[in-house]
C-alpha positions in Angstrom: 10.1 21.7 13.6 9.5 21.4 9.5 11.4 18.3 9.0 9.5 16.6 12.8 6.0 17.4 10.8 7.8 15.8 7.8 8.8 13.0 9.5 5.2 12.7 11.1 4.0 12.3 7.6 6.4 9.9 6.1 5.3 7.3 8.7 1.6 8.1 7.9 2.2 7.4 4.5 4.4 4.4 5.7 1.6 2.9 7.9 -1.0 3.5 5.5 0.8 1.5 2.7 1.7 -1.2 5.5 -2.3 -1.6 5.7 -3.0 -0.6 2.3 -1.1 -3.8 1.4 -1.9 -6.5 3.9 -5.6 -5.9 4.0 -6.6 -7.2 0.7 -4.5 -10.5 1.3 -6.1 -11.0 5.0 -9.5 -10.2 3.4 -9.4 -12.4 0.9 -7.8 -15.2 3.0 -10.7 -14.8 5.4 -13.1 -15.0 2.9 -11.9 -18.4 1.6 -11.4 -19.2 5.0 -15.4 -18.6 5.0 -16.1 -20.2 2.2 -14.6 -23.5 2.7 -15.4 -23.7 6.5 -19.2 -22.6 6.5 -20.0 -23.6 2.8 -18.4 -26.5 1.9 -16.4 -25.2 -1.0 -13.3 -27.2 -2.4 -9.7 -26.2 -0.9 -8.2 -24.8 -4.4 -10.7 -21.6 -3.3 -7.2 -20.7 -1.6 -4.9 -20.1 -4.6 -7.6 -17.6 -6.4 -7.6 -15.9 -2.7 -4.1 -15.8 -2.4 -3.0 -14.5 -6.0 -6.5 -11.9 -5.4 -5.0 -11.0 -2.5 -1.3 -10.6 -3.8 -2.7 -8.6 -7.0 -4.8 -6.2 -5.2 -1.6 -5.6 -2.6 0.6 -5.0 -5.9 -2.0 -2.8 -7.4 -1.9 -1.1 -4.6 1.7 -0.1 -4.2 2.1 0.6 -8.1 -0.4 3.5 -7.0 1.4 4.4 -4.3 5.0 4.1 -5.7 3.2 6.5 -8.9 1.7 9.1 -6.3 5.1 9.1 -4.4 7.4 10.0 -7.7 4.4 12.4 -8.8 5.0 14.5 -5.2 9.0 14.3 -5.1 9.1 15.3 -8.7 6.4 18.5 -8.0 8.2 19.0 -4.4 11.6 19.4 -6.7 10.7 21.9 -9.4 9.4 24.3 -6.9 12.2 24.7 -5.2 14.1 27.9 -6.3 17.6 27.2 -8.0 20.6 27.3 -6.0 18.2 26.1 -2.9 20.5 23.8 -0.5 20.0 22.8 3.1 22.5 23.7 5.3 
């Protein structure tokens, strides 16, 4: 039953980062969407959006990617020596 609750959690964590990442882009693609549909702003608005969008969503995962080591690292030095599944 451990490693089912396990598992529940590694696809939270997998979702989350699946949103985490595509939010910013979509955000920032609607807002230049906005911009240059209601506003009358130039096209280039797209390429900041884009690369804002891209940044953010790499931002993101650096965090995430940092958090993740920082937990398998702390989940490995407290486990007693000579531990093994079997």
């Amino acid at each position: 039953m451990k490693e089912f609750y396990k598992a529940m959690e590694h696809l939270v964590w997998v979702t989350q980062l699946g949103f985490s990442l595509l939010f910013p882009l979509v955000c920032f693609l609607w807002l230049a969407h906005w911009l240059v549909g209601s506003h009358g702003w130039p096209a280039w608005i797209w390429l900041p959006a884009i690369l804002l969008g891209l940044a953010t969503g790499a931002a993101t995962f650096k965090s995430f990617a940092a958090r993740w080591l920082r937990q398998s690292r702390r989940d490995a030095a407290h486990r007693p020596s000579g531990f093994d599944k079997h």
